[in-house]
C-alpha positions in Angstrom: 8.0 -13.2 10.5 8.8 -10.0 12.2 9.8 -9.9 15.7 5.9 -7.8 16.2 4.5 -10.7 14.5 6.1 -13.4 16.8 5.8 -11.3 20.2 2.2 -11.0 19.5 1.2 -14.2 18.3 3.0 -15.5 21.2 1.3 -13.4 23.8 -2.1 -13.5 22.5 -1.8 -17.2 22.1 -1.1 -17.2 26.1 -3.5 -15.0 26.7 -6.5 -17.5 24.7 -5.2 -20.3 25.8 -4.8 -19.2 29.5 -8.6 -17.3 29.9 -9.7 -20.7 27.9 -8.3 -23.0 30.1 -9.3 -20.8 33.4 -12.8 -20.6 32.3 -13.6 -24.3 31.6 -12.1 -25.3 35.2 -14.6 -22.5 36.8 -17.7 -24.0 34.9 -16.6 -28.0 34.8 -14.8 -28.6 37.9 -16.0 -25.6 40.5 -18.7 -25.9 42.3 -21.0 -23.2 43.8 -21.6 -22.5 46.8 -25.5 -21.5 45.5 -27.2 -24.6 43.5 -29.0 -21.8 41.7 -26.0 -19.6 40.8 -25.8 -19.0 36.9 -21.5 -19.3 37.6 -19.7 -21.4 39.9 -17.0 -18.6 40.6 -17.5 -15.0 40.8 -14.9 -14.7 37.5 -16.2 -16.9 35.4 -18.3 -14.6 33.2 -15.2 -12.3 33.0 -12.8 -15.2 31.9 -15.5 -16.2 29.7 -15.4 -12.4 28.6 -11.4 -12.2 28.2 -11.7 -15.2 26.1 -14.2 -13.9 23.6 -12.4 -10.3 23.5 -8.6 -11.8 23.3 -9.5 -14.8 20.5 -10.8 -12.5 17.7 -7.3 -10.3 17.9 -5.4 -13.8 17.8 -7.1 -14.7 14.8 -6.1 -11.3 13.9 -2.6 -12.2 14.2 -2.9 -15.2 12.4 -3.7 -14.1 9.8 -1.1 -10.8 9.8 1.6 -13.9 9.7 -0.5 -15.3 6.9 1.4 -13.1 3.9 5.0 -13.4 5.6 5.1 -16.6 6.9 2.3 -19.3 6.3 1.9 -18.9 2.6 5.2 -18.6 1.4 6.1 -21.4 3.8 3.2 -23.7 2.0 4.4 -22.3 -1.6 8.3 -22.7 -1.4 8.8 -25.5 1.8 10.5 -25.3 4.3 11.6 -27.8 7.3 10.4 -31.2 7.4 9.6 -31.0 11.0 8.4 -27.3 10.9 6.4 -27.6 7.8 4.5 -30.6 9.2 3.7 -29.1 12.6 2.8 -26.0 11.2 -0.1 -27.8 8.6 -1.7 -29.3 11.5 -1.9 -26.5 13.3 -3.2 -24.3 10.0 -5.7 -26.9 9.3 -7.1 -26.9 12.8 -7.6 -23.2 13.0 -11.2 -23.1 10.8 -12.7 -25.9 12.5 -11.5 -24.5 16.3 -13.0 -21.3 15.0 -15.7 -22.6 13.2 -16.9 -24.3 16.4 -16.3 -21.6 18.8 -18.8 -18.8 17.1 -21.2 -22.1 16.4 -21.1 -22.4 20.4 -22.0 -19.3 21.2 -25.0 -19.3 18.5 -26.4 -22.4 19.1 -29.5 -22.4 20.5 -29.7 -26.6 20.6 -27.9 -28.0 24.0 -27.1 -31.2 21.7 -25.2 -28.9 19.1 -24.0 -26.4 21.7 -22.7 -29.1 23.7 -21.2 -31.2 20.6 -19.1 -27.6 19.5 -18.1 -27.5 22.9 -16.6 -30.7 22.6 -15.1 -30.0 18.8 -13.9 -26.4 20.5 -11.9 -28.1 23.1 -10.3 -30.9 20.6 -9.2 -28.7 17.7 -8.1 -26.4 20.5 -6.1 -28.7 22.6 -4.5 -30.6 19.2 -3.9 -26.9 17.6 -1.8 -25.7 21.0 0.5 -28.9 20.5 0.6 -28.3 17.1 1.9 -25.3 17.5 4.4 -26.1 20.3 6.0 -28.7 18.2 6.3 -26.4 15.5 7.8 -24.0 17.9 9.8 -27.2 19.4 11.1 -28.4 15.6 14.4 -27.4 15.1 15.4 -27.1 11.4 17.9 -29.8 10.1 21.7 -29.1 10.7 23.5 -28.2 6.9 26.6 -29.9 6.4 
């Protein structure tokens, strides 16, 4: 991967993860000082906002490292460690997708709430994913 590639996935990575995790704790764990207030913080709709603007050019990213680095990684191996950390986190990125557009569509509170729930997994399991992938260190060569 090039050093653009890396800085960027890197950066808007944070950036998803950190409007992501801001949000949720303004809707699930603030509370309003108005019961009839459609947000519990005055920011919420922006972080909300930030999040849906900032995940499309991640995916963007993603899929720029696809040519250089995921493929040929699947096709020719690599590390152990890396290559197995790395699959998770490729595998989770449809389904943490998937479920985030599905949110936002869903007209059902059952299914909106249920891809809420699938958002937040794949999410959560994808980040650690791609820590440990960032954490693997390739085996020393004798």
């Amino acid at each position: 991967m090039s050093r653009a590639q890396v800085f960027y996935l890197h950066v808007t990575l944070a950036l998803t993860t950190l409007t992501g995790l801001v949000f949720a704790a303004m809707k699930y764990w603030m509370k309003g000082e108005d019961e009839f207030a459609a947000a519990n913080h005055p920011w919420q709709p922006h972080m909300l906002s930030a999040h849906v603007v900032i995940a499309p050019i991640l995916l963007f990213v993603i899929g720029w490292a696809f040519g250089n680095h995921i493929l040929p990684k699947l096709r020719f191996g690599g590390d152990e460690g890396n290559r197995r950390s790395g699959i998770w986190s490729m595998l989770l990125i449809a389904p943490m997708t998937l479920s985030a557009y599905l949110m936002q569509i869903a007209t059902n509170d059952a299914i909106r709430k249920a891809m809420a729930i699938s958002h937040w997994v794949t999410s959560a399991i994808f980040l650690i994913g791609y820590v440990a992938h960032l954490l693997a260190k390739p085996p020393k060569e004798d």
